[in-house]
C-alpha positions as a Markdown table, in Angstrom:
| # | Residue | x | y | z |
|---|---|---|---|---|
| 1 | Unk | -21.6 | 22.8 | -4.9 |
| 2 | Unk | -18.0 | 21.8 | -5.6 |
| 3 | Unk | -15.8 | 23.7 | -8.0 |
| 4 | Unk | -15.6 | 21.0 | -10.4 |
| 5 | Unk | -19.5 | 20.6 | -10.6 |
| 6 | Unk | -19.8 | 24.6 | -11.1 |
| 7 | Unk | -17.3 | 25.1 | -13.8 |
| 8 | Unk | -18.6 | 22.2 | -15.9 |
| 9 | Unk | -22.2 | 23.4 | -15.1 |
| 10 | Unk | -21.4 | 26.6 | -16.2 |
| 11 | Unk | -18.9 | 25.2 | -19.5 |
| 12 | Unk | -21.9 | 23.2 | -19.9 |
| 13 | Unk | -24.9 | 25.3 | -20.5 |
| 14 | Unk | -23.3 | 28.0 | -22.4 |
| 15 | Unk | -21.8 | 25.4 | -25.1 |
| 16 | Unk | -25.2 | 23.8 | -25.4 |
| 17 | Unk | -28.0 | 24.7 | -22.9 |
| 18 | Unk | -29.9 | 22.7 | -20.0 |
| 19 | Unk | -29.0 | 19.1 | -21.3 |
| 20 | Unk | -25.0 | 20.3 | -21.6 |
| 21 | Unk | -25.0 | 21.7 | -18.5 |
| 22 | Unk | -26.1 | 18.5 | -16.6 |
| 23 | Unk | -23.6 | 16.9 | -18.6 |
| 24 | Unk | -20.9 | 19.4 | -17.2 |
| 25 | Unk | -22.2 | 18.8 | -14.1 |
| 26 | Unk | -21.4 | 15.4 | -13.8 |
| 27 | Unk | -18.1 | 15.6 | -15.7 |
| 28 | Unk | -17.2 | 17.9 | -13.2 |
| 29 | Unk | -18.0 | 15.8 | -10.1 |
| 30 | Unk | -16.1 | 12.9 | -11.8 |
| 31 | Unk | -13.6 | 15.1 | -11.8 |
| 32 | Unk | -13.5 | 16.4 | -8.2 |
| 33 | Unk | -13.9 | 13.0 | -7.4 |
| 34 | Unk | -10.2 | 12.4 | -8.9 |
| 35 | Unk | -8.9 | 15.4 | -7.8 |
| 36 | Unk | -10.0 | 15.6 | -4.5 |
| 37 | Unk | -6.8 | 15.7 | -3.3 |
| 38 | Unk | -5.4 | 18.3 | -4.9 |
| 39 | Unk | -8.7 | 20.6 | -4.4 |
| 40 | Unk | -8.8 | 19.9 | -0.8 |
| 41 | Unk | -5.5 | 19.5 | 0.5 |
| 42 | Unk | -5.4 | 17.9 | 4.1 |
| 43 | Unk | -4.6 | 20.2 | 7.1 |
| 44 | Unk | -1.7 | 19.7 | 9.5 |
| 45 | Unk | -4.5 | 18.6 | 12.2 |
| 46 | Unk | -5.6 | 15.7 | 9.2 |
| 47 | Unk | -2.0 | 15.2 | 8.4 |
| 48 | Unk | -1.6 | 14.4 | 12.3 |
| 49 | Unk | -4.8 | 12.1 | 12.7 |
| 50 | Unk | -4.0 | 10.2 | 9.5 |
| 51 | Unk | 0.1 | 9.6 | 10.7 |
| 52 | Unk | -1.3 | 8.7 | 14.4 |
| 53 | Unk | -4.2 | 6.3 | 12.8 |
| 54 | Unk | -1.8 | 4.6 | 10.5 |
| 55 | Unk | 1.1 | 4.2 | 13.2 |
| 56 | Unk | -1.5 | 2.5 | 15.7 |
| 57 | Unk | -3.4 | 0.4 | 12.9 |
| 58 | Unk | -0.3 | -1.2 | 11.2 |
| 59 | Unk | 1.9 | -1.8 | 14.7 |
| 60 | Unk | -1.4 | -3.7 | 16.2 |
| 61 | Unk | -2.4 | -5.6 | 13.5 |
| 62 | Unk | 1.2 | -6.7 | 13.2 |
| 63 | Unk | 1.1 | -8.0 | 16.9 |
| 64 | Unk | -2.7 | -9.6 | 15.7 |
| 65 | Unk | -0.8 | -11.5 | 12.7 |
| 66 | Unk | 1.7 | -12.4 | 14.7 |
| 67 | Unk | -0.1 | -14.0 | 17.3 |
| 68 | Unk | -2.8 | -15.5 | 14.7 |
| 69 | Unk | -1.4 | -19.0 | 13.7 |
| 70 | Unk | -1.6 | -19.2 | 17.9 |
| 71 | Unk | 2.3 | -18.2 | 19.2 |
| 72 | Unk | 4.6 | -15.5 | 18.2 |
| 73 | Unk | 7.9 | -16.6 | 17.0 |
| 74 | Unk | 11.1 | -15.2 | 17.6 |
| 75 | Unk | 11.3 | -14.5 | 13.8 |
| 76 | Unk | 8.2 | -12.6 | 13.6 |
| 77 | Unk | 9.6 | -10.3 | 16.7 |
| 78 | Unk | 12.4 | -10.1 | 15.0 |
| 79 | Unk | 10.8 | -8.9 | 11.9 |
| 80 | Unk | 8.9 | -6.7 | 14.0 |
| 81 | Unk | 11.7 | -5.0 | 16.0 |
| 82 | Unk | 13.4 | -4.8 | 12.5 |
| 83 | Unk | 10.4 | -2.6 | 11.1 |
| 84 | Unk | 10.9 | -0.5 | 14.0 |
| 85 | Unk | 15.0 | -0.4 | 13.6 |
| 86 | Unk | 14.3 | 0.6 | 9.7 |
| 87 | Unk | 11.7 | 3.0 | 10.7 |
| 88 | Unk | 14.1 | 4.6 | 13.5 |
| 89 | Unk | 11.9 | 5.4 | 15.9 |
| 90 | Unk | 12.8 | 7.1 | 18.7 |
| 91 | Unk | 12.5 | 5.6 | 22.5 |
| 92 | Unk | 9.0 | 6.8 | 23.2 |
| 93 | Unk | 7.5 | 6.0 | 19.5 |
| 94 | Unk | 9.2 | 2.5 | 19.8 |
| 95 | Unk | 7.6 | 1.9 | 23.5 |
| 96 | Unk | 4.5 | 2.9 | 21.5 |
| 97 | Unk | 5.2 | 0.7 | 18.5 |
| 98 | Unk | 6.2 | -2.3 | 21.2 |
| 99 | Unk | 2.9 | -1.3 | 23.2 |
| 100 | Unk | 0.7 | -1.6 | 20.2 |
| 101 | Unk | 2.1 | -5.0 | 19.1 |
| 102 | Unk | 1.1 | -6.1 | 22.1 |
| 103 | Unk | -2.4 | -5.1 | 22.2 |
| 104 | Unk | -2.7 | -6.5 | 18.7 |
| 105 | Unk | -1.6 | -10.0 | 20.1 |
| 106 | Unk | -4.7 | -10.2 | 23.3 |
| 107 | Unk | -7.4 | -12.2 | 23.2 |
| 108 | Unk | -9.7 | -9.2 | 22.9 |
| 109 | Unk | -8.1 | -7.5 | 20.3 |
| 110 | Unk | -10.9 | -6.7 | 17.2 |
| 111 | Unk | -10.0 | -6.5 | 13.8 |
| 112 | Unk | -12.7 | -5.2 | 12.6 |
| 113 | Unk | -12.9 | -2.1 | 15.2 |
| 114 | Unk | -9.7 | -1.5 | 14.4 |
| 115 | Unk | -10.5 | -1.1 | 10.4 |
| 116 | Unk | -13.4 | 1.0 | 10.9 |
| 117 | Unk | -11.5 | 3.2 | 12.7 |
| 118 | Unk | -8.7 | 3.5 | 10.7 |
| 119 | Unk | -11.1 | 3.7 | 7.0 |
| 120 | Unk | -12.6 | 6.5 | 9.2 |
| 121 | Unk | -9.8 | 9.0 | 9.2 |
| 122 | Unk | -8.0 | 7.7 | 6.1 |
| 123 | Unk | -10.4 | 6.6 | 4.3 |
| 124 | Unk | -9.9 | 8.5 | 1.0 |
| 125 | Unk | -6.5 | 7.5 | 0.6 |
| 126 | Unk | -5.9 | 4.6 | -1.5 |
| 127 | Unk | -2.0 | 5.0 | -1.5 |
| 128 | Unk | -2.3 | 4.8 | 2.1 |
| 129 | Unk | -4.3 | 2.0 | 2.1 |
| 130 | Unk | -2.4 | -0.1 | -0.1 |
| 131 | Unk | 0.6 | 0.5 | 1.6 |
| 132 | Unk | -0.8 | -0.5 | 4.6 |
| 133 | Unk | -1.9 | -4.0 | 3.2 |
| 134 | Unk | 1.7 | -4.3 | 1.5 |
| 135 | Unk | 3.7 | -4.1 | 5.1 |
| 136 | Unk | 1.3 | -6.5 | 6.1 |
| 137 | Unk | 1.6 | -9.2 | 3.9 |
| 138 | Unk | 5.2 | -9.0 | 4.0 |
| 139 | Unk | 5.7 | -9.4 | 7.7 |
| 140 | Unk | 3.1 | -12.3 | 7.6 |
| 141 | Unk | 5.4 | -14.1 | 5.1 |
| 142 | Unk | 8.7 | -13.1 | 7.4 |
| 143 | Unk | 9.2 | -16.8 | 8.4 |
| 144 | Unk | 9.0 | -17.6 | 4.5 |
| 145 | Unk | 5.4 | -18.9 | 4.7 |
| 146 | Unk | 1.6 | -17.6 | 5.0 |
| 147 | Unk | 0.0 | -19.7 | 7.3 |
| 148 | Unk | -4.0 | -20.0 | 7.0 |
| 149 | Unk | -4.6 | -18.4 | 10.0 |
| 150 | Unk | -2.7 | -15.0 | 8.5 |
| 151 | Unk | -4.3 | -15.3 | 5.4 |
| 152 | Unk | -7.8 | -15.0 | 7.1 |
| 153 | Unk | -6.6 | -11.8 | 9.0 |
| 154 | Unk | -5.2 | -10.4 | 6.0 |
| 155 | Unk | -8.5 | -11.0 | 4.0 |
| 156 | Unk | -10.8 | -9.2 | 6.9 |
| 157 | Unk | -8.1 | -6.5 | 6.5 |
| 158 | Unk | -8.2 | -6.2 | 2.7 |
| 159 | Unk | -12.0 | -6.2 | 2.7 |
| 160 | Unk | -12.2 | -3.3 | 4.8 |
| 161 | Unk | -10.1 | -1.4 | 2.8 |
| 162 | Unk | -11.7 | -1.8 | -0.2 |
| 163 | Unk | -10.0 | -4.9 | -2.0 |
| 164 | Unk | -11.7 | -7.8 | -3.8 |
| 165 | Unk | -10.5 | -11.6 | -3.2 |
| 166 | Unk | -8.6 | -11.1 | -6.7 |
| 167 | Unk | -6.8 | -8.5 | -6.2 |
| 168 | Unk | -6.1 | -9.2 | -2.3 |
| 169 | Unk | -4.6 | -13.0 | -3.8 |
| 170 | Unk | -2.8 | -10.9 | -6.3 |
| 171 | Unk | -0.9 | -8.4 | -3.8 |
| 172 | Unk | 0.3 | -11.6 | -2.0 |
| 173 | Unk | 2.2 | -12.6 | -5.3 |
| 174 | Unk | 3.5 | -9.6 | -5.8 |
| 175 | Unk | 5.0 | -8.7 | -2.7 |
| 176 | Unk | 6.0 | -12.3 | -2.7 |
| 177 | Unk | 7.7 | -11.6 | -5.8 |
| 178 | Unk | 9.2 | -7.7 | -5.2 |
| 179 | Unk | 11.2 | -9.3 | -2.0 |
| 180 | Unk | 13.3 | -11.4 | -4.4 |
| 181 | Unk | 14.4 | -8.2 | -5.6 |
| 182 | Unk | 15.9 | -6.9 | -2.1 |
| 183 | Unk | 19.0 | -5.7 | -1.3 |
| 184 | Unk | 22.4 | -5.8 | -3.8 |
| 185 | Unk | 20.0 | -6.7 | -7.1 |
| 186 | Unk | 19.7 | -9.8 | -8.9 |
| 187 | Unk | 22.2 | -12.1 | -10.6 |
| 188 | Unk | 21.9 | -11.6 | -14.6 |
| 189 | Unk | 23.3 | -14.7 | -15.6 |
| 190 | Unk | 23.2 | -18.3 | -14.2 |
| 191 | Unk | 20.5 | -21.1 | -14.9 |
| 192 | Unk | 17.8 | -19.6 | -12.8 |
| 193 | Unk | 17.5 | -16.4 | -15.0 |
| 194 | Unk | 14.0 | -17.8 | -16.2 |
| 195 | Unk | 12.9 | -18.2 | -12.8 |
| 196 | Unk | 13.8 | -14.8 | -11.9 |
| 197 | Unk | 11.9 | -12.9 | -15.0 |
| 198 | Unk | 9.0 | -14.5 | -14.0 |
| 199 | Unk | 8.9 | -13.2 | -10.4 |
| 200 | Unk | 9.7 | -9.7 | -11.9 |
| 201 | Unk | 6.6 | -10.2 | -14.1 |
| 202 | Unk | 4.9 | -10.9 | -11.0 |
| 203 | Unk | 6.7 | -7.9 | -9.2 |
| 204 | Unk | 5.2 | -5.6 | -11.2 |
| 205 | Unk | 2.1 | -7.2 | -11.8 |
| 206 | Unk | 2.2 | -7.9 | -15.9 |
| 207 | Unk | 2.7 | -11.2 | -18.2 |
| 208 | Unk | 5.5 | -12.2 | -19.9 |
| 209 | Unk | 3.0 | -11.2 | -23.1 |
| 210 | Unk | 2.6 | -7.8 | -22.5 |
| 211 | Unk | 4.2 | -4.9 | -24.5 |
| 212 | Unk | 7.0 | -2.9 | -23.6 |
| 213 | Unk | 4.5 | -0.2 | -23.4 |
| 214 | Unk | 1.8 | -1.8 | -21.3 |
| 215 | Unk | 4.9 | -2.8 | -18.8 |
| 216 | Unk | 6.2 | 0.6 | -18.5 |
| 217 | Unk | 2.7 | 1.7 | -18.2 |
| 218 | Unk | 2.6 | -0.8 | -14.7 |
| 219 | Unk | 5.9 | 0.3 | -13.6 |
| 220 | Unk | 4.8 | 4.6 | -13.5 |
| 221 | Unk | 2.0 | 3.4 | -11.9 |
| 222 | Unk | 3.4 | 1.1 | -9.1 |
| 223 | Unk | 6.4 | 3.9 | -8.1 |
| 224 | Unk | 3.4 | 6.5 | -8.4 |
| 225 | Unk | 1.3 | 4.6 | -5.9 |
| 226 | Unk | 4.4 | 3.7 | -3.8 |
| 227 | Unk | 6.5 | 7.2 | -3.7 |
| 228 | Unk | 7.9 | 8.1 | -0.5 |
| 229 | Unk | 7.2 | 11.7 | -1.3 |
| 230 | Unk | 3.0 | 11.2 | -2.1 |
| 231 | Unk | 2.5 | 8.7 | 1.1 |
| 232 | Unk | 3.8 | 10.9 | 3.1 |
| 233 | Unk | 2.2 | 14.1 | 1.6 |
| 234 | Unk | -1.4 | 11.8 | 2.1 |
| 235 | Unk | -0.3 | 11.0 | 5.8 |
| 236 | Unk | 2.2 | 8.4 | 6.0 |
| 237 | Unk | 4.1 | 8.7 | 9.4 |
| 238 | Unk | 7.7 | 10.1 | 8.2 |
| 239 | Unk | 9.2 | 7.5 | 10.3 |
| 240 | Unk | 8.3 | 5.0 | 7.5 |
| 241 | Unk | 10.2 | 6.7 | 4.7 |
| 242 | Unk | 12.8 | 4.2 | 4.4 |
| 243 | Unk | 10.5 | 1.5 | 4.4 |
| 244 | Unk | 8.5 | 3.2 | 1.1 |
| 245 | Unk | 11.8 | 3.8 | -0.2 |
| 246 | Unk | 13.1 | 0.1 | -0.3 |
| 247 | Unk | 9.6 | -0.7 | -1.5 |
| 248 | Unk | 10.2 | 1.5 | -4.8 |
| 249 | Unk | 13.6 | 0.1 | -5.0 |
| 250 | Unk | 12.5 | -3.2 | -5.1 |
| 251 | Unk | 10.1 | -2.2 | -8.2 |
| 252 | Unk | 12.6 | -0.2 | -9.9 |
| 253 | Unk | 15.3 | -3.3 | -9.7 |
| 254 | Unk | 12.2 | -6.1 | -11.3 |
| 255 | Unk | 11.5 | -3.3 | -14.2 |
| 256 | Unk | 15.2 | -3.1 | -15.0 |
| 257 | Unk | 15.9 | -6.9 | -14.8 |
| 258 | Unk | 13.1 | -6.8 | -17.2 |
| 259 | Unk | 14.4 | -3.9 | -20.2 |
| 260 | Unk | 17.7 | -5.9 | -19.7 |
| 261 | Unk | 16.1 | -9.3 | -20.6 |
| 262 | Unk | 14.1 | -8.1 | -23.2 |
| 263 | Unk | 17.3 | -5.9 | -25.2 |
């Protein structure tokens, strides 16, 4: 039995008897259920599988979305030899990364195999997994557009990971929206000011009509779920820190754009 089932157990049926104790029991797996992580940290050999699993998944679906809407354009390789320039990968990880891409992009290639194998070693880690879906929306939308064909792929993907039609058409619009806030910043003043408080509403994944509190509350939670520091602690291949970086930046810029707006 886990330890969060025997300590509430045990809280349990000395505060009250029998009845308590069941009641401690499943507080407690709730609990271990939350905490798993922390309970049962991951081994350097997990560590390893998790980094490998990711590295291969998100490098071959890349060359699979690419090749989707029927030819890969010289923008998507660009975008994709990009990724790899941000990631600095060295000569053998990029031939890797390059060899990858192109077994995404054959006829033969199976999403779904390629899912099941990946929610089979990281599974359990939902930071990991939105992450992946993240990178992958935003490189379908490199040439400024997702095309019907990329859509489709990107749905298979998000139902194997977990993620219903809402939320998965919700994702789209907020990386959509975090990419506006790339780079230098935003411009505070001009006639488009509107236009760009709405996308970082959308960036963030609030309403204009929200409290202060409620978007403060989104912001902790998105940086949480996106921090360099976590991903990599739950498996992410270090190569990608810069990548997970620019992604918090981009978050952190939309929050601010919004406390600046709203004083």
């Amino acid at each position: 039995m886990s330890t969060g089932k025997i300590i509430g157990g045990l809280f349990g049926y000395f505060a009250g008897g029998v009845f308590t104790a069941l009641l401690g029991v499943f507080i407690g797996h709730q609990f271990d259920r939350g905490l798993g992580g922390f309970l049962n940290p991951m081994s350097r050999e997990e560590q390893e599988r998790v980094r490998t699993s990711y590295f291969e998944t998100l490098f071959s679906l890349l060359g699979h979305l690419a090749k989707s809407d029927g030819r890969i354009s010289k923008v998507e390789i660009a975008q994709a030899e990009g990724l790899m320039d941000n990631m600095g990968l060295d000569t053998s990880h990029r031939r890797a990364a390059i060899d990858l891409f192109k077994q995404g992009s054959n006829a033969d290639f199976s999403v779904d195999r390629t899912m099941a194998a990946f929610i089979a070693v990281s599974g359990r880690h939902n930071n990991l997994k939105r992450s992946l879906l993240n990178y992958l929306i935003a490189l379908a939308m490199a040439d400024g557009e997702l095309h019907g064909a990329e859509q489709s792929v990107l749905k298979t993907v998000a139902k194997h990971l977990g993620f219903s039609a809402a939320l998965f058409e919700k994702l789209i619009e907020m990386v959509k929206a975090q990419y506006q806030f790339r780079g230098s910043g935003y411009q505070s003043q001009g006639s488009d000011t509107q236009s760009q408080l709405s996308a970082a509403y959308t960036a963030l994944g609030v309403e204009a009509s929200n409290t202060d509190a409620q978007i403060k509350k989104a912001y902790r939670k998105l940086i949480s779920e996106n921090h360099p520091d976590k991903l990599i602690g739950q498996g992410m291949p270090e190569d990608m820190v810069k990548l997970a970086t620019e992604r918090t930046q981009e978050i952190q810029t939309a929050y601010e754009f919004i406390v600046a707006q709203r004083k």
